[in-house]
N, C-alpha and C positions, 0 to 999 in steps of 0.2 A: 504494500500500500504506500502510495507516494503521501507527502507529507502535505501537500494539496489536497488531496481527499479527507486525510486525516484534519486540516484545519478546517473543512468543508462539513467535515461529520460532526467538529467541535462544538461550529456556528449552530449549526438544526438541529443539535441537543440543546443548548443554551435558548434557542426559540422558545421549543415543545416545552421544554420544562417552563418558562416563565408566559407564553398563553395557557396553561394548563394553571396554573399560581396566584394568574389574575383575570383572567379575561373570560375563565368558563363558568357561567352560571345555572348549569342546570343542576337543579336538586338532586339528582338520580346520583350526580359524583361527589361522592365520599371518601374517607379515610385517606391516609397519605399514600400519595401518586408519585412514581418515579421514574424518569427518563434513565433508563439501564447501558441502552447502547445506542447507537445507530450504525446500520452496516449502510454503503452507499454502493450500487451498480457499478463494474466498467467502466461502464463511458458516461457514468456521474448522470443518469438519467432518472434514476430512482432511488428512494430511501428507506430504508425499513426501522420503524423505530421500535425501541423493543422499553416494553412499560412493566413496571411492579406496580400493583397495587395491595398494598396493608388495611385492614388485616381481609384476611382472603375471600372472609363471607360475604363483602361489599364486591370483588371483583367483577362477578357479572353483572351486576346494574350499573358500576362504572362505566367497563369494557361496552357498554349498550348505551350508557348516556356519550 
């Protein structure tokens, strides 16, 4: 992984986590939310972000909100 991708995955974790902190207001999400990784495509086309949520009985109404 060139260190481009890797400042490029820094940036879209540092997003996701801070629209997720401030900016989402649906009631369905709860408990503490956390941006784990991002893996980013080859040719930097897509991102997959990889989330925790605590504690795990909230997961699926978050994952759904």
């Amino acid at each position: 992984m060139t260190r481009r991708v890797e400042q490029l995955g820094a940036a879209i974790q540092r997003a996701v986590q801070e629209v997720i902190a401030r900016d989402i207001a649906d009631p369905r999400i709860g408990g503490l939310i956390t941006v784990t990784g991002v893996r980013i495509s080859g040719d930097q086309t897509l991102a997959t972000v990889k989330i925790s949520v605590l504690p795990e009985s909230q997961q699926d109404l978050t994952m759904h909100g």
